[in-house]
Each structure stands twice: as structure tokens, then as C-alpha cells.
N, C-alpha and C positions, 0 to 999 in steps of 0.2 A: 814186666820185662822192659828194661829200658831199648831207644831207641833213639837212634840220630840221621839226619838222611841230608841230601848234600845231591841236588842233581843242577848241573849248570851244562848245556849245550855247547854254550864256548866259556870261556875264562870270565867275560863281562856280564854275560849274561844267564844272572841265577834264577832258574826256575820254580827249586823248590829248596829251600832251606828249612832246618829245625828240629829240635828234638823234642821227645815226650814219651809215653809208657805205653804198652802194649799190654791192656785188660784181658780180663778172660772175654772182654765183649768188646770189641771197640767199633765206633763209629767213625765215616768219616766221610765229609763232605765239602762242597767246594763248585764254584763254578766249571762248567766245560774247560779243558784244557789244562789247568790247575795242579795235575801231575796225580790227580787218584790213580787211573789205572796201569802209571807208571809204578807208582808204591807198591799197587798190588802183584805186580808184575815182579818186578826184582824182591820183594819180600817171599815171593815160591822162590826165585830163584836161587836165594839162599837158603830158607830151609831147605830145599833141596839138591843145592850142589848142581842145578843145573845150568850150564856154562852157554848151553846152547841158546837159550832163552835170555839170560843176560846178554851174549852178544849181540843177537841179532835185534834185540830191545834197542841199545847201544849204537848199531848202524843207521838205525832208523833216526835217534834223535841228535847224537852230536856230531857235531863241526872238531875241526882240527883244533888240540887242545883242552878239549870239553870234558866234561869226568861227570858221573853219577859214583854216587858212595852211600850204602846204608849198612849202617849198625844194628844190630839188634844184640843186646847183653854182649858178649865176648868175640862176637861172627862178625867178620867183615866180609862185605863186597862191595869191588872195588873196582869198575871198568874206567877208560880212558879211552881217547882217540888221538894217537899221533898227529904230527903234520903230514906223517906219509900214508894216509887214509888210514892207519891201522887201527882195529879196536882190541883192545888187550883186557882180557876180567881175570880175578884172582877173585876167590873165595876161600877164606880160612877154611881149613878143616876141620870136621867134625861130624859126629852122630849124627845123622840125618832126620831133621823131623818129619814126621809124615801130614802133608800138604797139599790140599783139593784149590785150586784156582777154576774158579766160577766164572770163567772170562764172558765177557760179550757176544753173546749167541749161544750161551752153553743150554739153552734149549733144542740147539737143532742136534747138540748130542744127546740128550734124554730122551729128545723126541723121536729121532731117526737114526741114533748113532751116529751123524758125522761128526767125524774130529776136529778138533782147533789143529789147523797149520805152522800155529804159535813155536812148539818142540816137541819133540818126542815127547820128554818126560811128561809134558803138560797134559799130552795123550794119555800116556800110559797111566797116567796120576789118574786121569778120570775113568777110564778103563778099569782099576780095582776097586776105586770108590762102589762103580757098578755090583762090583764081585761079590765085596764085601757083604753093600745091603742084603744083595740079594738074600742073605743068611735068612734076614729077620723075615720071615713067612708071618707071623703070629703076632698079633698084640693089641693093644688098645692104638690104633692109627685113627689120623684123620679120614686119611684116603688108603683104599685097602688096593695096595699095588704089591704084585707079587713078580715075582720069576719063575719061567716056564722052561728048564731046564732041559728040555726034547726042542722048543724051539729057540731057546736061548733068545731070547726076546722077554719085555716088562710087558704085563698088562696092569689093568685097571680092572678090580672085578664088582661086578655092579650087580643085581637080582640074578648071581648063580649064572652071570655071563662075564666073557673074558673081552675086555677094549683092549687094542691094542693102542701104547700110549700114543703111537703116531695119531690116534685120531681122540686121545682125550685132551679135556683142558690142560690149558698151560697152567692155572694154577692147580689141579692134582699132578700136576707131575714137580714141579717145582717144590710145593710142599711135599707132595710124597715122598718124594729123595732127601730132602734138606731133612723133616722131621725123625728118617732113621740116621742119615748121617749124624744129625746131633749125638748118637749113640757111641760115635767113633773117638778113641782119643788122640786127633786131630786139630791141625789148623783148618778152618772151611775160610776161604778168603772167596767175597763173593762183591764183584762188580755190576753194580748194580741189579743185581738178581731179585731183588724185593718191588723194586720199584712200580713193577707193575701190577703187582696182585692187589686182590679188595683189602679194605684195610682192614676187616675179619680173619682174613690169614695170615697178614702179620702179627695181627693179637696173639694168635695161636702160636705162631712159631717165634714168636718174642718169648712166651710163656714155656713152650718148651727149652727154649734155651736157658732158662734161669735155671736150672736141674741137669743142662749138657757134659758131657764130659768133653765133648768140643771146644775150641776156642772158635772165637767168630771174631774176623776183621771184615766190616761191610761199609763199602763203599756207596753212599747213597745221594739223591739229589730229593729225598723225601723227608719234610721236617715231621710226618708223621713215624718214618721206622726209626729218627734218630728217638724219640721223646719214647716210645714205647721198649724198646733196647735199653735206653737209659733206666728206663724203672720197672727193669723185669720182672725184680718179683714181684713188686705191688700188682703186675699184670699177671703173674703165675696165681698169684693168692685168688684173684679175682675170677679165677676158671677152677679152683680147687685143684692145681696140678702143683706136685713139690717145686718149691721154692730153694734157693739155696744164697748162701752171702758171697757172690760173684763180684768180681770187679770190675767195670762199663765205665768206658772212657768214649769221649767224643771228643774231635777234631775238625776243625773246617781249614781246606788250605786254600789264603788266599793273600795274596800282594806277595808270592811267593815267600810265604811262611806259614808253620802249621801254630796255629792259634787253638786252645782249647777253649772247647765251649761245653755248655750246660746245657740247657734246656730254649734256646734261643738261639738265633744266628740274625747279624745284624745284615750280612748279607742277604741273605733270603728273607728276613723281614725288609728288604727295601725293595725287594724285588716284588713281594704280596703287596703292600702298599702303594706302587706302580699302578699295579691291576685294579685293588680297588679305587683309586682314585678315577680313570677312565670306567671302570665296569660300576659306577654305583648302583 
């Protein structure tokens, strides 16, 4: 699925320019400020038509005159700011895709249920994510997290005992969710959500995705989730979990343009080079 995106603060100054395609797996990284979690941001906002998330995204970054715009296949949206402070979005019409936005701190909603202040929809979006899983009681999981429908709360069940997830690790709960979600035929757009676990459970959860009926857009500042996502299967094949012929794109946005990359990033290799230069 093609894509083109276009966000300038004011008229002179472009933040993020460029197009490129949207895999069943994409990657995307980029230094601090760069405009990820803007992308990620207005990309829910169009798959799902929500207007309130595009503005108030919109208020926060342009100046009089400024516009952000992304495409995705045939879907525009398309906000602006007047000279008379106003911000105006329009989003083509259409079938709504269904859309989980993994924003920054979406642990302390796994973890404790509070919601992102972001939008409603953003709520409510992670709110059925909740619902959904909860179905899956049974299966070959990593982490055996269940829902307790008298306490309407997630545990963690451990030797015939119930954690509650407020007090289990962050990475069984991050996995936990993320590995039934893969199950969902959804967008999971996930900001930085990888980034902190061992690099065993993104093996794992790179390997489950090669077999997802999910799409994954992940936002990362790790050159190890890009390289392991790029070669899902070889990493499915390597855990004996099905494999499938998915398409994994990676992107780094940087001098305000998205540039595709492979298995490298020149910026992030000048950055490790920095390091070991002073740390020999």
C-alpha cells in the first residue's frame, strides 16, 4: 500500500517529506524528533476517521500556514492552520480499518488500565484490543495471560496462581498482548513498544509475526528489532513456528525525508561508532 506524507509546521519549514509503501511489516526509524510518532499518529488517524486526534496532533505542531498531509492508497488526510489560529482536518471517506495505536506509555494501560488522553477513539481503540484478546483463553502462548471475567481484570497465571498484570513484568505483558493481537486482522502501529524488551522476545515476536494476519508498522530506535522484522521468516524458520511470504519494509526518516533502508542505517552506524571510538 502506497503512501506519501508531507508535514511542514509552517510553509518554509518541512519536517517530514516522502513517499514509500506500507508492508505487511514495516519498519521505521529515525533520530528523536524526526516525525515517527507523528506518522504514527496521523496514520490511526486515518485509518480511523478520527478527526479528534488529527487536530489536536495539528494544534500542538503547526504555526499559521503549516499543513501536515498523508496518503495512504486512495485516503487522504489533510489538516492545515490558518493565519487566524484555526486548524481544519478533512479525511476522505471510507470503510474504516480497524487500528491499535501502541502510543508511548501504552504500558501504563496494560498494566493498570489508564488511558492515553490522546482521543477518545485512541481509548476506545485500545479498550477492544483488550476485549477482543481476551477470547483467546487457550493456546500455545509464550506468556499464559488470561481474562478473569468476574474481575474483569488480565492476569498472568504462573504454577496454578493468578498475577495480576499490575505486578507482572513488562515484558509478559507486552508480549502477552502483542503475541494474541498478532491474531487480529488489524493494523498494530506500535511506538516504540519493542524497544525495551530482551532481545529473546523480539525474536519471538518477530517469528510470530511472520505468520500474522496483522499488519505491523513499528516505530523503533533499535537496529536490532529493524534486522530481525526484516527477516522474519528466516527468524520463524529458526523457532520451527510457520513462516509465510510477507512483505517488511524499513524506513529511516531523516534530513526530513523518509529514506529506505535494508539492513543498515548510516545514521545509527555513526552514532555506534561515536561510542566505540571513546568506549574502546
Amino acid at each position: 500500500m502506497e503512501f506519501e506524507v508531507s508535514i511542514r509546521p509552517n510553509a518554509e519549514k518541512p519536517l517530514l517529506e516522502g513517499s514509500g509503501t506500507l508492508g505487511d511489516i514495516t519498519v521505521i526509524m529515525g533520530r528523536p524528533r524526526t516525525g515517527k510518532s507523528l506518522f504514527l499518529r496521523y496514520l490511526f488517524a486515518l485509518f480511523s476517521e478520527d478527526y479528534e486526534l488529527a487536530m489536536r496532533t495539528s494544534e500542538q505542531i503547526l504555526d499559521n500556514g503549516g499543513w501536515a498531509k498523508l496518503r495512504v492508497g486512495n485516503i487522504l488526510l489533510s489538516c492545515s492552520k490558518s493565519d487566524g489560529d484555526e486548524v481544519g482536518c478533512d479525511i476522505t471517506p471510507h470503510p474504516r480499518e480497524e487500528a491499535y495505536l501502541f502510543y508511548e506509555g501504552v504500558l501504563f494501560t496494560l498494566k493498570y488500565r489508564l488511558m492515553s488522553p490522546e482521543s477518545a477513539e485512541v481509548t476506545n481503540a485500545m479498550a477492544r484490543l483488550l476485549e477482543r484478546i481476551a477470547r483467546y483463553r487457550e493456546g500455545r502462548w509464550r506468556y499464559d495471560v488470561a481474562y478473569s471475567y468476574g474481575d474483569k481484570k488480565f492476569y498472568e497465571r504462573v504454577d496454578g496462581r493468578q498475577i495480576d498484570l499490575a505486578f507482572a513484568s513488562a515484558a509478559v505483558v507486552t508480549v502477552g498482548v502483542l503475541e494474541r493481537a498478532f491474531l487480529l486482522d488489524a493494523w498494530l502501529l506500535l511506538d516504540g513498544t519493542l524497544d525495551e524488551l530482551f532481545p529473546e522476545e523480539v525474536f519471538y515476536l518477530a517469528g510470530r509475526a511472520s505468520s500474522a494476519r496483522a499488519r505491523l508498522v513499528v516505530a523503533t530506535h533499535s537496529p536490532w528489532v529493524r534486522r530481525v522484522f526484516r527477516c522474519h521468516r528466516s527468524v520463524a524458520e529458526a523457532q520451527v513456528m510457520p513462516a509465510a511470504d510477507k512483505s517488511a519494509m524499513a524506513y529511516e526518516f531523516v534530513d526530513g525525508t523518509v529514506r529506505e533502508i535494508d539492513l543498515a542505517s548510516e545514521t545509527y552506524g555513526k552514532a555506534f561508532g561515536r561510542l566505540y571510538e571513546v568506549c574502546e
